[in-house]
C-alpha positions as CSV (number, residue, x, y, z in Angstrom):
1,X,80.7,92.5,101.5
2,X,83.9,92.1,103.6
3,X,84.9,95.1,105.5
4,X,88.9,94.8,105.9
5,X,91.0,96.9,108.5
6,X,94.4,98.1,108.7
7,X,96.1,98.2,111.6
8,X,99.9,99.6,111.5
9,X,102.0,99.5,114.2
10,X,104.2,102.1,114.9
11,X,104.7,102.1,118.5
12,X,108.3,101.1,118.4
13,X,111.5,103.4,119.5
14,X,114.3,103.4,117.1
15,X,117.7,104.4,118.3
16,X,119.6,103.8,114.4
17,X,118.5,107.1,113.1
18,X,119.1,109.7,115.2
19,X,115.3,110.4,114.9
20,X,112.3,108.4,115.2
21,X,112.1,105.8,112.3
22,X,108.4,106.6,111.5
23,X,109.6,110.6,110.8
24,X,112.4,109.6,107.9
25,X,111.4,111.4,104.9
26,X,109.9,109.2,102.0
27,X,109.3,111.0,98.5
28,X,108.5,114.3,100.8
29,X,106.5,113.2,103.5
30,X,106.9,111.1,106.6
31,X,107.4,107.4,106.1
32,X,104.3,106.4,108.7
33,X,102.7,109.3,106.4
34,X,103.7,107.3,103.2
35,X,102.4,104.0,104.8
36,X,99.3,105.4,105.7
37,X,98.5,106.7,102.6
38,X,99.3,103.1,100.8
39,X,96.6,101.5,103.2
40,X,93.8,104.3,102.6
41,X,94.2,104.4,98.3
42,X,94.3,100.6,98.9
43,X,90.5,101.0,100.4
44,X,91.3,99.6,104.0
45,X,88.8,100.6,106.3
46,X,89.0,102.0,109.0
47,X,93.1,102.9,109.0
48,X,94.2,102.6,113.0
49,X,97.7,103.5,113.4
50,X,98.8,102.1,117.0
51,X,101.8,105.0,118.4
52,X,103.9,104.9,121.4
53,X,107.4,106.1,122.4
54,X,107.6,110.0,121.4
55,X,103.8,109.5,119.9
56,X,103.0,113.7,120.3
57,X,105.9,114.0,117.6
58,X,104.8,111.0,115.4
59,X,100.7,112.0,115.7
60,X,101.9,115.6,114.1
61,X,103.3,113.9,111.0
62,X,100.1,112.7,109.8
63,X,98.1,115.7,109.5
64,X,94.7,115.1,108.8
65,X,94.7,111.8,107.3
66,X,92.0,110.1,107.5
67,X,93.3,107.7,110.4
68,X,92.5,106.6,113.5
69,X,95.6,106.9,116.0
70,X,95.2,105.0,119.7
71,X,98.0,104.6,122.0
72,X,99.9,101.7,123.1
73,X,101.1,102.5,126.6
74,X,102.7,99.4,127.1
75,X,105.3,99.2,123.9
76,X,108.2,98.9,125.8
77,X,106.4,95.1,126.6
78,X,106.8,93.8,122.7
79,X,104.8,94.3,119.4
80,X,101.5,92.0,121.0
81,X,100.7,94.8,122.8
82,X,100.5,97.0,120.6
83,X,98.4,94.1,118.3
84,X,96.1,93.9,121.3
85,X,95.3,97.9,121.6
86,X,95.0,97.6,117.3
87,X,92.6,94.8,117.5
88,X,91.0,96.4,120.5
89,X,89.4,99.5,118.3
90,X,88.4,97.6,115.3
91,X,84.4,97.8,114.7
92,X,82.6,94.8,115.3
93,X,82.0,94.8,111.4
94,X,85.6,94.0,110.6
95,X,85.9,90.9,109.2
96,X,89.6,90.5,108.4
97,X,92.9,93.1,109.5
98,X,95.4,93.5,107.3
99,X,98.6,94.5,110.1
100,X,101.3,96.6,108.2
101,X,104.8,97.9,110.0
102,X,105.4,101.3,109.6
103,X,108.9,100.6,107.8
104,X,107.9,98.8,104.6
105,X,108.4,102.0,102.1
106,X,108.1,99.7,99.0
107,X,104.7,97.7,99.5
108,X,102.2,98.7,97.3
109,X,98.0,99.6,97.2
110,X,98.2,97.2,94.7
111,X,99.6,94.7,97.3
112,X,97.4,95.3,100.1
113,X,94.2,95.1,97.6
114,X,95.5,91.6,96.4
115,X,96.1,90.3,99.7
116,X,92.2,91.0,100.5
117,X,91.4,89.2,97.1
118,X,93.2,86.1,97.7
119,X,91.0,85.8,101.4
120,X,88.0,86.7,99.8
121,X,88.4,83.9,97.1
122,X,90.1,81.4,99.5
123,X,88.0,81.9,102.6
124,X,91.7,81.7,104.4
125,X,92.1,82.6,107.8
126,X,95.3,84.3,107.2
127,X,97.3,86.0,104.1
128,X,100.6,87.1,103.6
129,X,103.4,87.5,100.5
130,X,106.4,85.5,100.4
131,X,109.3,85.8,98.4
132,X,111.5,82.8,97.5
133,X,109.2,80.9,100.0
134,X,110.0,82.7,103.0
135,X,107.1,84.5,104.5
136,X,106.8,88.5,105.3
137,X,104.6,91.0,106.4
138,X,102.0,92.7,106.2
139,X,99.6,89.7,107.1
140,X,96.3,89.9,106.6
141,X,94.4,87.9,109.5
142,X,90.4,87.0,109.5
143,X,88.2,88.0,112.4
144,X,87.3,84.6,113.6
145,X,91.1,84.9,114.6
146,X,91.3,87.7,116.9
147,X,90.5,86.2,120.2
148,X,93.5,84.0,120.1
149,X,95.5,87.2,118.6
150,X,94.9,88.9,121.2
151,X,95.9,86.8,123.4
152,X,99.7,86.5,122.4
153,X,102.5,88.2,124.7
154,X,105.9,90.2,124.1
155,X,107.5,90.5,120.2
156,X,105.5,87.4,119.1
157,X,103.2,88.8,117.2
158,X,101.3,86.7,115.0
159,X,103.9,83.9,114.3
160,X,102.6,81.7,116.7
161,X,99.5,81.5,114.9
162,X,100.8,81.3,111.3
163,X,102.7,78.1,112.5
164,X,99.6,77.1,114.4
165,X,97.1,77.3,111.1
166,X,99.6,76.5,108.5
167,X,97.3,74.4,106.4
168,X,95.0,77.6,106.6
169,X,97.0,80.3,105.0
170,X,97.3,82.1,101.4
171,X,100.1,82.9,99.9
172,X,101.3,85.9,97.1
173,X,104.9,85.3,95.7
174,X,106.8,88.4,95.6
175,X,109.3,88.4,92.6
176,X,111.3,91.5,94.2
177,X,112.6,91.4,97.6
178,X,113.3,94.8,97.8
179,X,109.3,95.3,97.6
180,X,109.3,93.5,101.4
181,X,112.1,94.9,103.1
182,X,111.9,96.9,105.9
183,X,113.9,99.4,106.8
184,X,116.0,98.4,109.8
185,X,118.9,100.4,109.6
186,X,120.8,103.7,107.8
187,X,121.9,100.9,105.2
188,X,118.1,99.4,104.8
189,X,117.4,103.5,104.2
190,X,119.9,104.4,101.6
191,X,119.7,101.0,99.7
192,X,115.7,101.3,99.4
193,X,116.3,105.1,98.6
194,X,118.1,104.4,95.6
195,X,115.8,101.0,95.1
196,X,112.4,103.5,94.2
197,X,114.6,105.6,92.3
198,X,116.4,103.3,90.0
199,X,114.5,100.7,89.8
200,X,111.2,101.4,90.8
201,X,109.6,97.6,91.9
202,X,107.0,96.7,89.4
203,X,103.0,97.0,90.7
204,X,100.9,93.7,91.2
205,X,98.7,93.4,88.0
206,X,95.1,94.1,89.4
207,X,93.4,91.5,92.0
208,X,92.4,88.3,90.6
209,X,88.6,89.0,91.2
210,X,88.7,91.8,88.5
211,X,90.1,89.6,85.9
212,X,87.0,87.6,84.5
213,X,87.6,85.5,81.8
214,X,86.0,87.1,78.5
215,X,82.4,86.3,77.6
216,X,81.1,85.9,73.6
217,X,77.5,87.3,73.6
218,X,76.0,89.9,75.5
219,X,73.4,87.6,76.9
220,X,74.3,85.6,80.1
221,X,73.6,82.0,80.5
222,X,69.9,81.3,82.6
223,X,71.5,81.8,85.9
224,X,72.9,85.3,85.7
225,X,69.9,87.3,86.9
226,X,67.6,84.8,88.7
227,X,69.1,85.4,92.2
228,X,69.4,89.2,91.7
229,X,66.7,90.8,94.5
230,X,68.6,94.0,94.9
231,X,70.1,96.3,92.5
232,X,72.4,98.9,92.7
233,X,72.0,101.4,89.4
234,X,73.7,104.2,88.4
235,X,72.2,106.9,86.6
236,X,74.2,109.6,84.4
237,X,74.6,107.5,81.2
238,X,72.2,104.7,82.5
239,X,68.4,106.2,83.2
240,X,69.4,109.5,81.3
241,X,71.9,111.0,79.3
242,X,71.7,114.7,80.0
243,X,68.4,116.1,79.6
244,X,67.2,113.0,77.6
245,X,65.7,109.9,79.0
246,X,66.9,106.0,77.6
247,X,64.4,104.7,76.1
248,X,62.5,101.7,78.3
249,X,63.0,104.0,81.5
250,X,59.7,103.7,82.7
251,X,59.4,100.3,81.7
252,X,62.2,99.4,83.2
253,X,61.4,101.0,87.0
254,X,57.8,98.9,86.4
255,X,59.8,95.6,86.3
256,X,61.5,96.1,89.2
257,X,58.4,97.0,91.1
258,X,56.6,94.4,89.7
259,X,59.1,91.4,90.9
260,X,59.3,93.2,93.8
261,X,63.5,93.9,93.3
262,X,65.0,96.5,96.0
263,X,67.1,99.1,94.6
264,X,69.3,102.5,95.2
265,X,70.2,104.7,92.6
266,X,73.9,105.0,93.0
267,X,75.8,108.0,91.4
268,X,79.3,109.3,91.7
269,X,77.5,113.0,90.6
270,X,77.7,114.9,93.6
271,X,76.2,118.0,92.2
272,X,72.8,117.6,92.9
273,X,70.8,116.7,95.5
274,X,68.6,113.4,96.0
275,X,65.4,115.4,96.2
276,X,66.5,116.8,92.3
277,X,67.3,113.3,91.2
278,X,63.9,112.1,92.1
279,X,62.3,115.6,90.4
280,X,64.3,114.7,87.3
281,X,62.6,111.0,87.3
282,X,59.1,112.4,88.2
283,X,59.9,114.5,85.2
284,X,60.5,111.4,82.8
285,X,57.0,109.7,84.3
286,X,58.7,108.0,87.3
287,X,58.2,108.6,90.9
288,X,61.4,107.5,93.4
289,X,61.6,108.8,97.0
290,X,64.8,110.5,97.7
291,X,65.7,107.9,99.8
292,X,66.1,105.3,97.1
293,X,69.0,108.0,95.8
294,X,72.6,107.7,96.9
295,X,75.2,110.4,95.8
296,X,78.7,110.5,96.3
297,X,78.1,113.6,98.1
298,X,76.2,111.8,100.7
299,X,79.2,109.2,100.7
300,X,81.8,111.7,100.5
301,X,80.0,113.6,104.1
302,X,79.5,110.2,106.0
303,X,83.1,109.2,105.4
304,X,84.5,112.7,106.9
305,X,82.0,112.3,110.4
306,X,83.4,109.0,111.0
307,X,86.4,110.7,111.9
308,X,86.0,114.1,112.1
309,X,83.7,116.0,115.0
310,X,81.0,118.3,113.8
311,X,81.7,122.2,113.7
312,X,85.2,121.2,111.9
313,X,85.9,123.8,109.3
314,X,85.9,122.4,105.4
315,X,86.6,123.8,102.0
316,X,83.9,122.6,99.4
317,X,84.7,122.6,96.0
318,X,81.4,121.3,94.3
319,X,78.1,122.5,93.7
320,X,74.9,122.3,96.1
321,X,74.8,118.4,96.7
322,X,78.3,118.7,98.4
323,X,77.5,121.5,100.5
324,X,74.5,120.8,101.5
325,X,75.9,117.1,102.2
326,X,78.5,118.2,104.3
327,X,76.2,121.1,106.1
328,X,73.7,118.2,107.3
329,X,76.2,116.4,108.6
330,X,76.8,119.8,111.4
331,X,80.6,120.7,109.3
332,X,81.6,124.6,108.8
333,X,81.8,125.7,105.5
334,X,84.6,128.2,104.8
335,X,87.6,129.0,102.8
336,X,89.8,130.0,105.8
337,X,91.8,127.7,108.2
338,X,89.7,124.5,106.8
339,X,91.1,121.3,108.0
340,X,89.8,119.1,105.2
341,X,89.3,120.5,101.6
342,X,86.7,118.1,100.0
343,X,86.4,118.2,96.1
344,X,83.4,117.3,94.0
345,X,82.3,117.8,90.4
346,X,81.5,121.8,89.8
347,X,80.2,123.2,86.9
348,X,81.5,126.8,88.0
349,X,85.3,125.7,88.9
350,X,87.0,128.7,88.8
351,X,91.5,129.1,89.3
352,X,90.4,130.9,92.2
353,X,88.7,127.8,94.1
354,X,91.5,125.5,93.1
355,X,94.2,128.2,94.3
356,X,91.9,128.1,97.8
357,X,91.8,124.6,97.6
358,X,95.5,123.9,96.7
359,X,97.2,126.2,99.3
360,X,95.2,124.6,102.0
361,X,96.3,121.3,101.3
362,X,99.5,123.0,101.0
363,X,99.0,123.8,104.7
364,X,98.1,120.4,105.5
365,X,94.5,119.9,105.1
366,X,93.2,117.2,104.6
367,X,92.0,116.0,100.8
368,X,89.0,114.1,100.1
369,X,87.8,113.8,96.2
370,X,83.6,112.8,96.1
371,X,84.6,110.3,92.8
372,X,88.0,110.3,90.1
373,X,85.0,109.8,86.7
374,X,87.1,111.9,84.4
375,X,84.5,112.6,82.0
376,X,81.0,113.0,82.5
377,X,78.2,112.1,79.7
378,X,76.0,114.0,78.3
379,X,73.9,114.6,75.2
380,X,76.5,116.1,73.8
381,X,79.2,113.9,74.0
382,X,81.7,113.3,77.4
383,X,83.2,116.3,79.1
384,X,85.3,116.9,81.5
385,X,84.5,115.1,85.3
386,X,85.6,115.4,88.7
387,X,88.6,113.3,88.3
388,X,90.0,116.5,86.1
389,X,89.5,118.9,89.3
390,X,91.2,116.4,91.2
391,X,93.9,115.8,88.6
392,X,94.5,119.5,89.1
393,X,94.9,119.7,92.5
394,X,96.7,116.2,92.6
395,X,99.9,117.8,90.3
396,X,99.9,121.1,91.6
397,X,100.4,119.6,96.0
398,X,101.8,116.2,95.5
399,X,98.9,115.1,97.7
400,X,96.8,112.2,96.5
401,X,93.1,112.6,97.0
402,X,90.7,109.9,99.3
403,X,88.6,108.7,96.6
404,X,85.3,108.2,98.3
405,X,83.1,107.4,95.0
406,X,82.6,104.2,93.2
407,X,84.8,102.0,92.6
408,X,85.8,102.6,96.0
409,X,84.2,100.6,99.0
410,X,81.9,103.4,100.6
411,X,79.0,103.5,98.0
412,X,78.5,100.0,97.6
413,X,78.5,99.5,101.8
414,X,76.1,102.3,102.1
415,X,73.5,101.0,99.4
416,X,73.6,97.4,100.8
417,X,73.1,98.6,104.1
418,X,70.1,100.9,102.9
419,X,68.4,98.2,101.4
420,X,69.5,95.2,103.7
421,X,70.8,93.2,101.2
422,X,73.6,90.9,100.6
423,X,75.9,91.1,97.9
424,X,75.7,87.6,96.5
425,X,71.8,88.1,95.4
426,X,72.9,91.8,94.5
427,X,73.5,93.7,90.7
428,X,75.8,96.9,90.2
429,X,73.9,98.2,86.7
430,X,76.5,100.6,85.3
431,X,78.0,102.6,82.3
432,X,81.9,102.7,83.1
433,X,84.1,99.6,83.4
434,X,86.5,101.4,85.9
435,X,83.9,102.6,88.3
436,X,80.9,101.2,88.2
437,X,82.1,97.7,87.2
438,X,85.5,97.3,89.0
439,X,83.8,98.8,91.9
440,X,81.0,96.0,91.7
441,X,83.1,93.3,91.4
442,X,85.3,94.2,94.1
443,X,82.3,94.2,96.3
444,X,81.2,90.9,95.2
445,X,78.4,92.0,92.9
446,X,76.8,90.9,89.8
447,X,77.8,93.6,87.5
448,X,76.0,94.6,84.8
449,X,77.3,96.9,82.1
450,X,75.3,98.8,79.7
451,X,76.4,100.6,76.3
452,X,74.5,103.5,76.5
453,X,76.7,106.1,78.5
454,X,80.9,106.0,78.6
455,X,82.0,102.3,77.4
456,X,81.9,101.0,74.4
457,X,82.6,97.9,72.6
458,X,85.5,98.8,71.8
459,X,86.1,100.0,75.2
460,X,84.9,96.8,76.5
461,X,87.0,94.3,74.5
462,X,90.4,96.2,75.3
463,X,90.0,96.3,79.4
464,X,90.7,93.2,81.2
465,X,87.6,94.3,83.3
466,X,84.5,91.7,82.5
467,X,81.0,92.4,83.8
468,X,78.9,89.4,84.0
469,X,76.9,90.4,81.5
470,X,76.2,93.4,78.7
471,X,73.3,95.1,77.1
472,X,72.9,97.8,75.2
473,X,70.7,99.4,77.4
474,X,68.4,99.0,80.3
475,X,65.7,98.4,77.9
476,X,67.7,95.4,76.9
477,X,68.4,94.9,79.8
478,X,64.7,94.8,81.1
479,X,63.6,92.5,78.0
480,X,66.5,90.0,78.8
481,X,65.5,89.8,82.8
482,X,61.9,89.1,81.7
483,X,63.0,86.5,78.9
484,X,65.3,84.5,81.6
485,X,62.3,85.0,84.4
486,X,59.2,84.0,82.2
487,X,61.1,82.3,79.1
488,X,57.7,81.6,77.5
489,X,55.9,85.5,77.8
490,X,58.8,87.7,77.0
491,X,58.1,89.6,73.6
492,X,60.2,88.0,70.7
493,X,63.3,90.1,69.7
C-alpha cells in the first residue's frame, strides 16, 4: 500500500488583500483551513502545511486540525525553500507527495484522491491536472524524486523537473478552469466567490480503481484466491450477525489455519474491546488472541498520538472500546476544555453528549469520527450506526469529521503492518460495498464481498463498486477457496 503525503505551502506574504491570503474567509473558515481540510477527507497522510511570513497568525487559523505545521525560515528566498523544509519532514514511508498551494479554493477531495489513482495505476513519477492542455497544480511527485526536488533553488519549484521527466508524467483533464485557479488577486476572490455559489464546479466521478468492470457469477475465475496469504475480515455482518453466529464460522477459521493464511479481524465497531471480540468467538467454538482483532477504536487512538502529546484532554463519545482506546494511549478523558472531541458508535447517545460534543467543536476542537457505517446489522434488521451520531454533529457545527475507519487508509495500514503482509497477496472479506469494499480496493486489495450482513444483490448491481468476487457467505466462501485450492477434494455443491 502507497502512503501519499501532502505538503501545502503557505509560506508566502501577500500584499493584495490587506490581510494575509491564507486568512480570507472561504464558506466560514480560513482558506489554508478550507485547503487543509480538502487534503485530510481526501486521506493524504500525513498533512504538513509549510508557514512563514506572519506564521503565529496563520498557525491560529487552523485549530486543531490534524496537521503538521513546520516553518520555512527562509521564504523570502522563493517557493523551493519552502519545498525543501516540506519534503524535509516527510516519513521515510512516503512514497509519493501530493504539493497543494494554499489558494486553490475550488480543488476537490475527489481531485486529490484521483490524482493518487492515476500514479498508482501508471507507476508515474509525477501527476498533475491540466485543463485545455496546459498543466496546473497541485502535483503529485513520487519519492524516488525527492533528492533532485530538493535540490532546486528560488520560485522554481518543481517545473524544472516536469520538463525534465516529461515522457514520465500523468495527466487528469480538468473540464472547468475555474476548479484550478488560484486566487491571486481581490478579482481572483470575488470571481471564485460567486464561481462556488452559482455554479458550483462539478466533482470528479470516483477514482478509476474503484470502478471495476461488472462480473456475471459470483464465482471468480482459478486465479482469484490462489495468491491470497493474508486476509483482512470484518466481522459484524460477516462471522456474526448480532448474537447469532453464520453458519461455516468454525469451519471457516479451521481453513485458514489449516493453509496456514494470516489474518486480522478488522471492524469499524468501536464499542467493544478486542479482548470481548475474541470472548464472543470463544463463545461460538473459536479461539482468536486479541491481537488478531483490530477496532476502529484502536485506529481512531493511534491516529490522534501521531499528532497529539499524551495528557491532551479529549471528549469521547462512544462506549468502552473508545475510552479505553484512547486512555492506553496516556489522553485525558473529560468533557471540559477538550481539544479534540472523538466520536464513536454508542449505544447510550444521549442530546446531552452531543450538546457536549457540539459546543466544543463549536469552540474549536478538533473532530475525529472512529467510522461513517450509518447502519449497523443485527439480528434484527439494520439500525442506526455511527455515521448518524456523526451526521448529527456534522449539521449542527458545519465541521466535517476525520473519518478514521474503513474505507479510509488507517485500518488497512495497521492490519498489513500487523501481519507483515503485502497488499497484492492480501483479501479485504467484507459486508458493505462503501466501506469494506471501496476501502479494499483503494488499498490495493483483493476484495471479497459477502451477502450475509448490509449489501445485497440488489445493492450490488446498482453501485459502480465491484469486489472481485461474491459469496453468499463465508461458508461459501470457505467451500469456493477449497474448490479453487484442491479442485478434486472439495465436496460437490
Amino acid at each position: 500500500m502507497k502512503q501519499i503525503a501532502a505538503i501545502i505551502l503557505a509560506a508566502g506574504a501577500s500584499t493584495r488583500f490587506g490581510q494575509p491570503k491564507q486568512l480570507l474567509d472561504w464558506d466560514g473558515v480560513p482558506l489554508l483551513a478550507h485547503v487543509s481540510n480538502l487534503a485530510l477527507s481526501a486521506g493524504l497522510a500525513p498533512v504538513i502545511v509549510v508557514l512563514g511570513c506572519q506564521a503565529d497568525a496563520i498557525r491560529a487559523a487552523l485549530g486543531t486540525r490534524a496537521v503538521q505545521v513546520v516553518m520555512n525560515w527562509r521564504w523570502k528566498e522563493g517557493m523551493s525553500t519552502s519545498v525543501q523544509v516540506g519534503l524535509a519532514a516527510l516519513p521515510p514511508e512516503t512514497e509519493a507527495a501530493i504539493f497543494l498551494q494554499c489558494d486553490q479554493p475550488l480543488i476537490t477531495a475527489d481531485l486529490l484522491q484521483a490524482l493518487v489513482a492515476r500514479f498508482e495505476e501508471t507507476g508515474a513519477s509525477i501527476a498533475y491536472p491540466t485543463h485545455a492542455g496546459q498543466r496546473s497544480t497541485p502535483v503529485l511527485f513520487a519519492r524516488r524524486l525527492f533528492p533532485e526536488l530538493a535540490a532546486v533553488n528560488g520560485d522554481e519549484g518543481g517545473r524544472s523537473l516536469i520538463i525534465r521527466y516529461a515522457k514520465d508524467v500523468a495527466t487528469i483533464e480538468i473540464t472547468d478552469p475555474d476548479v484550478l485557479a488560484d486566487v491571486d488577486t481581490p478579482a481572483d476572490y470575488k470571481h471564485l466567490r460567486v464561481s462556488t455559489i452559482h455554479h458550483p464546479p462539478s466533482t470528479l466521478p470516483s477514482p478509476p480503481s474503484l470502478l471495476h468492470p461488472p462480473f456475471s457469477t459470483l464465482h471468480p475465475p482459478l486465479s482469484t484466491l490462489h495468491p491470497i496469504t493474508h486476509l483482512i475480515v470484518d466481522m459484524d455482518g460477516v462471522l456474526w450477525r448480532g448474537d447469532e453466529p453464520m453458519p461455516g464460522l468454525a469451519e471457516f477459521f479451521s481453513f485458514l489455519r489449516q493453509h496456514h493464511i494470516g489474518f486480522v479481524l478488522a471492524t469499524n465497531n468501536s464499542s467493544w474491546l478486542p479482548e470481548q471480540y475474541a470472548a464472543k468467538l470463544a463463545r461460538f467454538g473459536v479461539e482468536v488472541s486479541p491481537e488478531y482483532i483490530l477496532a476502529s477504536a484502536q485506529v481512531a487512538a493511534a491516529y490522534l498520538a501521531g499528532f497529539a502529546q499524551p495528557g491532551t484532554r479529549v471528549y469521547a463519545i462512544g462506549e468502552e472500546g473508545i475510552r479505553r482506546a484512547l486512555e492506553q494511549r496516556g489522553f485525558v478523558l473529560t468533557d471540559e476544555g477538550a481539544a479534540y472531541v472523538v466520536v464513536g458508535w454508542d449505544r447510550r447517545l444521549t442530546w446531552d453528549k452531543l450538546t457536549t460534543a457540539a459546543l466544543l467543536i463549536h469552540a474549536g476542537a478538533g473532530f475525529i469520527g472512529t467510522n461513517s457505517d450509518t447502519n449497523y446489522p443485527t439480528e434484527r434488521g439494520p439500525v442506526p450506526g455511527n455515521g448518524a451520531q456523526l451526521a448529527a454533529l456534522e449539521t449542527t457545527t458545519g465541521v466535517a469529521p476525520v473519518v478514521v475507519g474503513k474505507p479510509e487508509p488507517w485500518m488497512y495500514e495497521q492490519a498489513l503492518r500487523r501481519m507483515g503482509a503485502r497488499p497484492e497477496t492480501t483479501a479485504v472479506i467484507g459486508d458493505r460495498l462503501d466501506t469494506d469494499i471501496a476501502g479494499g480496493i483503494r488499498a490495493g486489495l483483493t476484495t471479497v464481498l459477502v451477502l450475509s450482513g448490509i449489501a445485497t444483490e440488489a445493492s450490488l448491481a446498482a453501485s459502480p463498486i465491484k469486489p472481485d468476487l461474491v459469496c453468499a457467505s463465508i461458508e461459501e466462501l470457505t467451500q469456493v477457496w477449497m474448490d479453487q485450492l484442491c479442485p478434486y477434494k472439495g465436496a460437490p455443491r
